[in-house]
C-alpha positions, 0 to 999 in steps of 0.5 A: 551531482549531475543534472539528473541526479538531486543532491541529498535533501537536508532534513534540518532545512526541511523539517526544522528550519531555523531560518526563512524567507517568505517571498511575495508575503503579503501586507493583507491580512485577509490574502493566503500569501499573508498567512505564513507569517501570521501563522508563525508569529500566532504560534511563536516561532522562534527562528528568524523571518524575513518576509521579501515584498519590494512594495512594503518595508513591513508586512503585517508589523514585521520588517520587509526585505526588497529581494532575497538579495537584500537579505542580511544572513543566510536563510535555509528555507524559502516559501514562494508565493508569487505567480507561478510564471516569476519563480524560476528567476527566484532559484538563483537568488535563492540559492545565493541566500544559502537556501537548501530547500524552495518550498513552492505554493504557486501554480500553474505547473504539470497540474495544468496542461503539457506547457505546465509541465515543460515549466515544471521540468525546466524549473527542476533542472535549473534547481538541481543545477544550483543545488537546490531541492524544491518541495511542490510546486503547488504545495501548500506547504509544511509545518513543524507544530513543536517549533511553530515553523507553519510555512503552509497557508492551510487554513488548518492552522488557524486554530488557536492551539495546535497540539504538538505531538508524535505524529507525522504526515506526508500528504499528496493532497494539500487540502486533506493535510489540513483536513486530516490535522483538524479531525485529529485535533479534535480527538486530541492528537498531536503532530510533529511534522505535516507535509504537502508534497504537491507535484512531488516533482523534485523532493518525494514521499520516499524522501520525506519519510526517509528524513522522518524516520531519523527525526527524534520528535515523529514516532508514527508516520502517516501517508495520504497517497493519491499515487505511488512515485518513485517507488524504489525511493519510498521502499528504501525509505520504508525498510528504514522506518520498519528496522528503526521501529517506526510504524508506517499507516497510510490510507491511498485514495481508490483504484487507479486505471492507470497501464491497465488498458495495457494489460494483454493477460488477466493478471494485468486485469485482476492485479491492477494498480490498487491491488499493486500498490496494496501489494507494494504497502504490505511487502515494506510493513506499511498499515494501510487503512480503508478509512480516514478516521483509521488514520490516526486512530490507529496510531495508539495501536500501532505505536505500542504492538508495531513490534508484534506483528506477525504473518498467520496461517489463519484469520485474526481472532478477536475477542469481544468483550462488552456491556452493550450487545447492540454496539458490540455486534456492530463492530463484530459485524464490521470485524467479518467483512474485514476478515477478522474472527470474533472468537467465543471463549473455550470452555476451559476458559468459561470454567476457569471464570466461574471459578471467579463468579463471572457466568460466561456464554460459549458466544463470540461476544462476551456480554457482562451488561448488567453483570459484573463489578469493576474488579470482575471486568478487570480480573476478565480483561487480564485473563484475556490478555493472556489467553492463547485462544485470541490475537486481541481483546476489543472492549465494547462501552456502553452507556457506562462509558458516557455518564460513568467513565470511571466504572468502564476506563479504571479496569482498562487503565489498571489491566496489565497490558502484554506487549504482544496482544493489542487491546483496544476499545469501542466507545458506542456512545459519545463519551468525550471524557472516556475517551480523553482518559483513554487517550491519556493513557495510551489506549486506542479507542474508537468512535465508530466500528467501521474505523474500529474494524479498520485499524484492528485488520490493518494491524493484525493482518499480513505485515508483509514481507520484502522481496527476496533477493533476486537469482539473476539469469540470462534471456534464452538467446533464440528468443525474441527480445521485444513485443509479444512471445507465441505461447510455444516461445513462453512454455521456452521461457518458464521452463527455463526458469524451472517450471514444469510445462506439458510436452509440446511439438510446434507443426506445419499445418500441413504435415502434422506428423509428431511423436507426442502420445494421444489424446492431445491439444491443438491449439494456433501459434501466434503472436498476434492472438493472446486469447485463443479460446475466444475465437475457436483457435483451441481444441482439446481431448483429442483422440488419433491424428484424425480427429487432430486434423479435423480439428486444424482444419477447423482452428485455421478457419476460425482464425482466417475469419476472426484474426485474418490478419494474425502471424501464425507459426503454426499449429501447437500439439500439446499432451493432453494434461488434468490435474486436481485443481487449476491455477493461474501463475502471473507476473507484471511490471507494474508501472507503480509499484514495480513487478509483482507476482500473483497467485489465483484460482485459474481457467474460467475461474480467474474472470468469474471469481477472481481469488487473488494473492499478489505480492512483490516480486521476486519472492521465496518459497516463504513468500509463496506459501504465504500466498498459497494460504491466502487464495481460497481455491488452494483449499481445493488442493489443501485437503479440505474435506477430504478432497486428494492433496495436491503437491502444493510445494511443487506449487509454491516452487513455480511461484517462485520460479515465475517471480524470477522474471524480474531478475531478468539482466537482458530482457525486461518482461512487462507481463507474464501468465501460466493459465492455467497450472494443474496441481496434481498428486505430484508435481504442477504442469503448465499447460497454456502461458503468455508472454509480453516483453517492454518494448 
């Protein structure tokens, strides 16, 4: 193990320690540093506990140790919780205590100032040097609520009854761990293991979910995320959750500005660091939800129709089926700004439920108040259950649901339930009866429609994909290796990775002699000048070589009074190109999530409108066609009414041609764009790009 590298984090020590020390445990009941051991022996742990105060021989009624020292047997957990200037002389004896892992509560670390942060990097190393692993610091710890192991001082745990269960949480915000327990609590809940990672400066997200997906009592895995770090670990992680089963859902705080005032291309702007991240969730399976509720709530779902996800060509549909119109049309009103299609039964359907004596309405909200038996409900929720015409059934209770529970939960609870069409359901009033019955029996039920709407498009949305593997290729060795390329240099670059780019002569501005046909596009070479639009250095449509040589005159006074300082090459005469419809084709190295490729409607569009797809790259030809269904503006090129095809296969092909820029072995590019890419009847041509390599 060198300094660098952090030996493997051992699960056991993490998670289920059956040993700990508690050091600067305090005698006062009434202080935070006390909290631990009460919280333990409040929830019976059953482990061994050494509390190291050097002023006390008991804390609160327990025997106390001087130092980590004095210990009689090796621990494998030590929580600190002395000031934060004390706690690297502490690793030492730590690891002499034969501690695999240092939970750190103190402050005053990178969370403080830049001298905070030199703290913490020394603090690591010299952890990393003895072969110890430390989760924080400023953490305010872990628990494992089947064993009673609470090494956090989180007022959470205070409760009298925790309720131990199969949910598991990875926190980067200790508050919310707490907060998140006791909202799950109260809808009846239960954890197996929670996690603050604090600073996350040594053990990290990805390393924690790691250990939870080999954990036999976590079956569903929740995040808190504030930020993504150390991606390539979480995605490792992830991929093993997704292959054993085990669904991930996470909910991240908002968007992050983080590297986007870097951004020099409109990819950098329209994919900035949420949509990265929203982008990096969806590649490794993750179910991200927009609502705190949603968190947990979700899980039911999650846990029995994890395994039946699957990519679609169209939005989701769902059918609605309730006793109460007004709560209904709330969730179906919450479903559509979620991209979720309540669906009306086909008249096959409604003919076939007569037959039943069940008079349904070709509506998208089948509405039985007042209008069916037990038995007709549940003949109506089997047959749905069954349909082809929709994706998942969503029952709507009404008042039934909170003075006569039986008549509403009995059907749900007897309807046979295939495991590939979710069911889930809204419970418009408080109804805490119908919903502890419902939770019983492994039912997702909802208390309001915003979550309700959230965890059903977190579900039945894209599953995702992970990147494909990459097709290594060379940098072309006459270009430059750092700093921004001319657009001449880029159309070099995407034609080397296959791209089809319009016919081009970079000139003298004196001699503008070229052999291309007209109309054609002058337009000024430089580095220096990312957007040449904005400042005149374009002009199109031009018609003979007078009309081009007016227009350089006017380009080269454009850019002497708007750029006078630029590098300029030259003047670029493009082939005047059109195509059916335009399209921007970006790339970027995002700083969270890693590189990413992104489809959107492209020219003016891109700004105006932004109609988006990102995913991870590199991608397939899959992958690309995913994306190609998901912008909108492809309708335009998808025949949508009647309009000409365009060759969307040449389409998907630059997609993936572009997404190979992150599998450059010589250069590392930092963003790219084509904006825009005509789609014609056959084939796709770049006609303008921009490049920017990592210094």
């Amino acid at each position: 193990m060198t300094q660098d590298s952090p030996g493997a984090l051992c699960a056991q020590a993490l998670l289920a320690p059956a040993s700990i020390a508690l050091v600067g445990a305090s005698a006062d009941p009434a202080k935070n540093t006390a909290r631990p051991l009460r919280f333990m022996r409040k929830h019976r742990y059953a482990g061994r506990l050494y509390p190291i105060n050097p002023a006390r021989d008991s804390v609160l009624g327990e025997p106390a140790w001087p130092s980590l020292q004095a210990l009689p047997e090796p621990i494998e957990h030590a929580f600190i919780m002395v000031p934060g200037a004390q706690v690297e002389s502490l690793l030492e004896p730590c690891a002499r205590a034969g501690a695999r892992v240092v939970t750190i509560y103190s402050d005053g670390f990178a969370e403080t100032d830049e001298a905070g942060r030199a703290r913490q990097d020394a603090l690591v190393r010299r952890a990393r040097e003895l072969g110890l692993r430390v989760l924080g610091p400023n953490s305010i710890g872990c628990a494992n609520l089947h064993s009673g192991a609470i090494l956090s001082v989180n007022a959470a745990f205070e409760a009298e009854d925790l309720i131990p269960g199969e949910l598991s949480l990875v926190s980067q915000s200790g508050s919310m761990m707490g907060s998140l327990l006791s909202r799950a609590a109260a809808r009846g809940f239960g954890f197996a293991r929670s996690v603050s990672v604090g600073n996350e400066a040594d053990i990290s997200v990805g390393e924690v979910v790691d250990a939870l997906v080999d954990d036999a009592e976590t079956r569903v895995i929740l995040l808190f995320l504030e930020t993504l770090r150390d991606a390539p670990t979480l995605a490792r992680a992830l991929q093993r959750a997704r292959a054993a089963g085990k669904p991930v859902i996470a909910y991240k705080l908002g968007q992050s500005a983080q590297g986007d005032a870097l951004a020099s291309t409109h990819t950098g702007a329209l994919a900035g660091n949420d949509a990265a991240v929203d982008a990096f969730l969806r590649a490794h399976g993750v179910m991200r939800v927009r609502t705190l509720e949603a968190l947990f709530e979700l899980a039911p779902l999650a846990r029995r129709y994890h395994a039946s996800r699957r990519i679609r060509t169209q939005a989701p549909r769902v059918a609605v089926i309730t006793t109460t119109g007004g709560g209904a049309a709330s969730v179906v009103d919450n479903l559509g700004l979620r991209g979720l299609d309540a669906v009306a039964p086909p008249p096959a359907f409604i003919a076939a439920m007569a037959e039943r004596g069940l008079k349904l309405r070709e509506t998208p909200i089948i509405d039985l108040t007042l209008a069916a038996t037990s038995a007709q409900y549940r003949a109506l929720l089997d047959a749905l259950l069954r349909a082809d015409w929709c994706d998942a059934v969503l029952s709507v209770a009404g008042s039934s649901a909170q003075f006569h529970p039986q008549l509403v939960v009995a059907p749900l609870e007897a309807a046979d339930k295939p495991v590939d069409k979710p069911l889930a359901v809204f419970l418009a009033p408080d109804a805490p009866e119908s919903l502890a019955r419902l939770q019983a029996a492994g039912i997702a039920a909802f208390r309001t429609p915003e979550a309700c709407a959230d965890a059903l498009a977190a579900l039945l949305g894209d599953p995702g994909r992970a990147p494909a593997d990459a097709r290594p290729w060379a940098w072309p060795a006459s270009l430059p290796r750092s700093g921004m390329l001319t657009e001449h240099q880029a159309s070099q670059v995407f034609a080397a990775l296959g791209v089809p780019v319009a016919r081009a002569a970079l000139l003298d501005p004196d001699a503008l002699q070229h052999a291309l046909r007209y109309p054609v596009v002058a337009k000024i070479s430089s580095p220096d000048i990312a957007h040449k639009t904005e400042i005149g250095a374009v002009r199109v449509n031009l018609a003979d070589a007078d009309a081009l040589q007016a227009a350089v005159a006017q380009i080269r006074a454009n850019v002497a009074r708007h750029a006078p300082g630029a590098r300029c090459d030259g003047i670029l005469v493009q082939e005047f190109r059109r195509g059916l419809a335009e399209f921007i084709v970006g790339y970027r190295d995002d700083p969270l999530a890693g590189p990413t490729v992104l489809l959107g409607a492209g020219g003016i569009h891109a700004e105006l409108a932004p109609d988006i797809a990102l995913r991870l790259a590199p991608i397939d030809e899959a992958g690309a066609w995913d994306m190609i269904r998901a912008v909108r503006h492809t309708r335009l090129v998808r025949g949508f009414r009647g309009l000409p095809e365009g060759d969307c296969a040449a389409l998907a092909r630059a997609l993936v041609a572009v997404s190979q820029l992150a599998a450059c072995t010589d250069a590392r590019v930092a963003e790219a764009e084509i904006n825009p890419l005509f789609v014609c009847a056959d084939g796709v041509v770049a006609v303008d790009g921009l490049l920017r390599l990592a210094s």
